[in-house]
N, C-alpha and C positions, 0 to 999 in steps of 0.2 A: 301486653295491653291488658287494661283493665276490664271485668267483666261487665262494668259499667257502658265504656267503651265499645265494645262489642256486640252488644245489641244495640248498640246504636246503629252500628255497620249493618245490622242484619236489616234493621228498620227499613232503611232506606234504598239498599241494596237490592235484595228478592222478593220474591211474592210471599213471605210467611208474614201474610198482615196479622195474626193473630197476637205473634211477641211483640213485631211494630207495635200496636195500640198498648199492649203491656206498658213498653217502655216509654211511649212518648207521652203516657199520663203525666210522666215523672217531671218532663220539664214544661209544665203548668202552659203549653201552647194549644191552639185550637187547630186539631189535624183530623182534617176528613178529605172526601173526596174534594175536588179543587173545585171552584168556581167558573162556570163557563163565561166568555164572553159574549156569547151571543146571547144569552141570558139577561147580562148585564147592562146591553145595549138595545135592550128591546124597544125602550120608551125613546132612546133616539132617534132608531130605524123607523119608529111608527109615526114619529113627528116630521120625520123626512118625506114619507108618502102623505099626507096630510098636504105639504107643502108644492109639492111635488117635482121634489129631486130625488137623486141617490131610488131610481125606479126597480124596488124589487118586492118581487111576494114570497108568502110565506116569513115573513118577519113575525109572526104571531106562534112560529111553530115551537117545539120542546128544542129543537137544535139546530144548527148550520144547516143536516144534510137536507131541509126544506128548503134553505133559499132557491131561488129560482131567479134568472134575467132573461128577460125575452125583447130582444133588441126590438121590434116593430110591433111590441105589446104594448097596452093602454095606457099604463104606466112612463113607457117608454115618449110615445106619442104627445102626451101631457109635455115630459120634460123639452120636449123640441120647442113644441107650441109655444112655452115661456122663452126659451131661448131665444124664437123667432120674434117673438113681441119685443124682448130688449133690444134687439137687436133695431126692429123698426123707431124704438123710442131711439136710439142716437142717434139717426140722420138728422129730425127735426132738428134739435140740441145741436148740431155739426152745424149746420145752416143757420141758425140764430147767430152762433159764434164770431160764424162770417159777414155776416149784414152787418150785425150793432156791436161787435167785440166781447171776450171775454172779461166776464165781474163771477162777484163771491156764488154768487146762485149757480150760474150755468157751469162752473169749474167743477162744481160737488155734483150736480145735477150727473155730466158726464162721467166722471170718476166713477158715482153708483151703478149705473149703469154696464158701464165696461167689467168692472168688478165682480157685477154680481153677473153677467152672460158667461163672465171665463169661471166663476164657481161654478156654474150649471152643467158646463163643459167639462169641467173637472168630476164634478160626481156620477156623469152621466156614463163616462169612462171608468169611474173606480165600480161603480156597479156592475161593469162586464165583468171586474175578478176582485170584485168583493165574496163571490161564496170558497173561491180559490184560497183567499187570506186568510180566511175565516176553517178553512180545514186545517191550513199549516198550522195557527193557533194553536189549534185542539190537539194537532200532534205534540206540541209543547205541554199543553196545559195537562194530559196524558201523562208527559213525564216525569211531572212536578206534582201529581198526585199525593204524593205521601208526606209533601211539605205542609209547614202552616198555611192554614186558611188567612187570606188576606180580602176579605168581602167587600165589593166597592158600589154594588148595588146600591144602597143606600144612598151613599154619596151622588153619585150621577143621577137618581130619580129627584134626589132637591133639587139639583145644579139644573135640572132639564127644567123642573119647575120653576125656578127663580127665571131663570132667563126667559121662559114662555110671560111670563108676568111681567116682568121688567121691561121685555121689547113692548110687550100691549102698553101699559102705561106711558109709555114713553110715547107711540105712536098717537094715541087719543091727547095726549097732552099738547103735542105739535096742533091737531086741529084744535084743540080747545084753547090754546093760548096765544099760538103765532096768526095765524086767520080761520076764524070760524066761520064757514057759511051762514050760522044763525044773522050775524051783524052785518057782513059785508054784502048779502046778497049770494045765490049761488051760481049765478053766473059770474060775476066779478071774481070769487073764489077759486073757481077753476082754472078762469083766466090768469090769475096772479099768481097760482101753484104750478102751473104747466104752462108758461108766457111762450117756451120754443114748440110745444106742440098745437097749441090754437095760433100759433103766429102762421102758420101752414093750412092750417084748416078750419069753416067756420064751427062755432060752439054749439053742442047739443048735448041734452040733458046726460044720454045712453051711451055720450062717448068720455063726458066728464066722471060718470059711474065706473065705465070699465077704464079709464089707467087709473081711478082713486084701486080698484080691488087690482088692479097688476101691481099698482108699488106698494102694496098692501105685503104681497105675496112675496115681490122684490126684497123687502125688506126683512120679512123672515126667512129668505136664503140667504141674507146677510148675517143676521144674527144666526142662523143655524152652522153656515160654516163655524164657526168660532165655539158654539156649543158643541159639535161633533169634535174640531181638535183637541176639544178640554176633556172631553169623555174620553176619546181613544186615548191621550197620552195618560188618564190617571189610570184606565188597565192594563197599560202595560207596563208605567210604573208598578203597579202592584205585583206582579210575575217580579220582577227585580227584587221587590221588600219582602216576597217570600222566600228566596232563596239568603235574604239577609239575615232573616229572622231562623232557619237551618243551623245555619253557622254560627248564631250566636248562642243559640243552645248547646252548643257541641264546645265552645270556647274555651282553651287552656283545656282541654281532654285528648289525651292521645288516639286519633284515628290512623287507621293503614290509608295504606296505599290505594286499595279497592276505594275505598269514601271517597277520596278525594277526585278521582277519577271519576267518579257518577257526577260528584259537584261540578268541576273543569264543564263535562260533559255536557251538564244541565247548563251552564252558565254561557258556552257558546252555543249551545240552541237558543236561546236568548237573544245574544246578540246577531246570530244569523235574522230570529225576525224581526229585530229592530230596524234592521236593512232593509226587510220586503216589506214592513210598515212606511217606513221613509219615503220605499221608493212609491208607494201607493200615493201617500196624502203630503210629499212634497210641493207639489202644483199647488195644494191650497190651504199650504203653510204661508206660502211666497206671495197668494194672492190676498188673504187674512193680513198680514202685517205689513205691507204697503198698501193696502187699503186703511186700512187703521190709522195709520201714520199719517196719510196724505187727510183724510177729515178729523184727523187731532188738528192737523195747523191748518185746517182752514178752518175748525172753530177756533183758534185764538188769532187766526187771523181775522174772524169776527168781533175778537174782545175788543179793537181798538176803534170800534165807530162806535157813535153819541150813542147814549140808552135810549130807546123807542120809547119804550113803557116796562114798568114793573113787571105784568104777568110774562110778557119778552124774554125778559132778563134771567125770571125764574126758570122756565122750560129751558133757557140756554144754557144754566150750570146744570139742573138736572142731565140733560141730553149730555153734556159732555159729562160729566162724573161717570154715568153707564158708561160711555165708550171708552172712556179711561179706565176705568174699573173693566172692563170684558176685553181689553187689549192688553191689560199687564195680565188677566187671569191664564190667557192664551200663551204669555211669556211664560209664565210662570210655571202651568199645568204641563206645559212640552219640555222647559229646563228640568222637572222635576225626573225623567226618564234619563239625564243625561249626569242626575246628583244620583238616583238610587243606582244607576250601574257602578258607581263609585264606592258604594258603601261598603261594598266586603273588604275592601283593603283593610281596612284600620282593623278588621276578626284577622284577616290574613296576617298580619304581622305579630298576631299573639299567638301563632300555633307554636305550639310546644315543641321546643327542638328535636324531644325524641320524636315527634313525629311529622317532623318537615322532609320533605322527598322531592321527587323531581316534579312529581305532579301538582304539590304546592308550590313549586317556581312556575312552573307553568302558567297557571291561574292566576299568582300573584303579577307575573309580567303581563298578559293580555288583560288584566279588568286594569291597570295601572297605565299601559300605551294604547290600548285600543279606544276609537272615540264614540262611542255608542248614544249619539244624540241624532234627534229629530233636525233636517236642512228644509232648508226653503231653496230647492232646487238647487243643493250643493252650492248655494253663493255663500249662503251662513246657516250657523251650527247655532241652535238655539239652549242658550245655556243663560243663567243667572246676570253673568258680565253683559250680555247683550241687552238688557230690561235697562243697564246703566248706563252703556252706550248710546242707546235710542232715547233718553230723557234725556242727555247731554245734548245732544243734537234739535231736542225738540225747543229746549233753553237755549241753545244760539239762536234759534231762529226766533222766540216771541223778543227777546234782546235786538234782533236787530229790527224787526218790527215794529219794537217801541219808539226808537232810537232813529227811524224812518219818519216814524209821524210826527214826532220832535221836530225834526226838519222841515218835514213837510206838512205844515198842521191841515192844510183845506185838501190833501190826500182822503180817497174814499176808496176802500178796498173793494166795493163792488164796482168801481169804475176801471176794470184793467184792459183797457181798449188791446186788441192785437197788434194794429197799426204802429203803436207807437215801439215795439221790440223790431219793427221792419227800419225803422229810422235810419239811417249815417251814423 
């Protein structure tokens, strides 16, 4: 072995970080200590208590060992009170359904609703072992110390900020374009925005304020789900792109046996936490992308009635561009954990025959059969193909949608009475 070689081995191997830094000047990489995630997710967690899900303190601290969950703390208390309110808004909506039938409004009305109570539930849960998750991390991220720095900070303080901005705009846009109180009056507006919750009870100033600020808050635990699965799968992509970017500095170099066995090593701790990520924020992988899904085609199953008005029309592609645009990002940001566990193969098959061993078969066979992707409750493995899948399907359906109204031209998609699915 070369003595090139060999310190490499040492680098990475034992504590003599002194030659480590010697040698890893040589391959022009950025190697310090690693990058914490909880570091990294600060501006997430702080927008989640803002919101008030995912109930934990100490989000502000230098490390995991402050988080704290106090099941019957204030925090806590908050997330129910929202549950308990979604929960009251779909009876109304249930009872409406049943009088006068299901159309476009009350179908989406329900969906959000349900949607966003089982996200509430979902995060209220991952906060019990979210400080848990977050120490196995650091075990990892510990042992990947001496790899290249992969910084994603950066990236998720945009991502956090675009999407804080893009949900606001979008939200003021709905009032400003589809009905504003300025023109219609604010009691008609209320009425018109919540027809199954005043259909139940009479109309008052205090009660039109509090659900306008509950779907307010609805709605950013809608958009925050989607923003938390895009943050958590791009750092743990990154733990993946550092052990890629290892190996690629070391590429066509004869290493022993010892190397490759710390890599094998590093590279199933890895996948072990991909499993206990999985099994955390699978519930609202599954609840993110059929929710998503189902108000894609109910906005193009809005495309097919008369244009109301221009300003209408505009907030309708706006609104859906965002949802399309934050539901392929959510494909995308979780496939990209299930590409970067893929990436060593193509270094794996360059290792240099004098230094291929049992433990580069090893390694080579588990990152080649094992499936290290993000599920939506083990029904589906979210990867690239799936983004193609789901638009294919989204295209059969505005296809026969169109192809319906063809036929049926005085069809009116808010008119979907229940009754008539009860028929003969």
């Amino acid at each position: 072995m070369s003595t090139k070689s060999k310190s490499n081995v040492k680098e990475f191997l034992p504590e003599n970080t002194s030659t480590s830094n010697k040698r890893r000047k040589t391959c022009n990489l950025k190697r310090s200590s690693t990058e914490r995630v909880h570091r990294s997710l600060r501006p997430v967690l702080m927008l989640a208590q803002l919101i008030g899900i995912l109930p934990l303190s100490g989000v502000l601290g230098a490390d995991h060992s402050q988080l704290k969950y106090s099941k019957w703390g204030l925090k806590s208390i908050v997330s129910i009170l929202l549950l308990t309110a979604t929960s009251c808004m779909v009876l109304p909506t249930l009872r409406y359904i049943l009088l006068k039938g299901l159309d476009y409004k009350t179908a989406g009305e329900i969906m959000f609703n349900v949607s966003t109570g089982l996200s509430i539930i979902a995060f209220h849960s991952l906060a019990g072992r979210w400080k848990a998750l977050m120490e196995r991390w650091a075990v990892v991220e510990d042992a990947m110390s001496g790899l290249p720095t992969v910084n994603v900070s950066g990236k998720i303080t945009i991502l956090t900020a675009y999407v804080i901005c893009a949900s606001l705009c979008e939200h003021f846009l709905a009032v400003l374009f589809k009905k504003s109180p300025c023109t219609t009056g604010l009691e008609q507006y209320y009425k018109e925005s919540f027809k199954s919750l005043f259909s139940v009870t009479d109309f008052a100033v205090w009660k039109g304020l509090t659900v306008s600020g509950l779907y307010f808050f609805f709605t950013s635990a809608w958009n925050f789900m989607d923003l938390f699965l895009m943050t958590l799968s791009i750092a743990l992509s990154a733990k993946f792109k550092q052990l890629s970017l290892e190996l690629e500095s070391v590429m066509h170099l004869d290493m022993d046996t010892n190397y490759w066995t710390k890599i094998r090593e590093t590279y199933n701790k890895l996948a072990l936490l991909t499993k206990l990520v999985d099994e955390h924020i699978s519930p609202l992988i599954l609840i993110s992308f059929t929710s998503n899904l189902c108000f894609i085609c109910l906005q193009l199953l809005h495309t097919i009635e008369p244009v109301q008005s221009i300003p209408k029309m505009i907030y309708s592609i706006i609104s859906f561009c965002h949802l399309l645009f934050r539901a392929c990002s959510v494909c995308l940001t979780a496939a990209g954990v299930y590409d970067k566990s893929k990436a060593p193969m193509k270094i794996l098959f360059s290792v240099p025959s004098s230094s291929y061993n049992i433990e580069v078969q090893r390694l080579t066979l588990q990152v080649a059969f094992e499936n290290l992707s993000l599920t939506g409750c083990r029904f589906f493995c979210v990867t690239r193909t799936l983004l193609l899948t789901v638009a294919g399907t989204i295209a059969t359906y505005e296809i026969v949608l169109l192809q319906f109204n063809n036929v049926s031209p005085d069809y009116s998609p808010t008119e979907l009475n229940c009754s008539e699915f009860n028929r003969d």
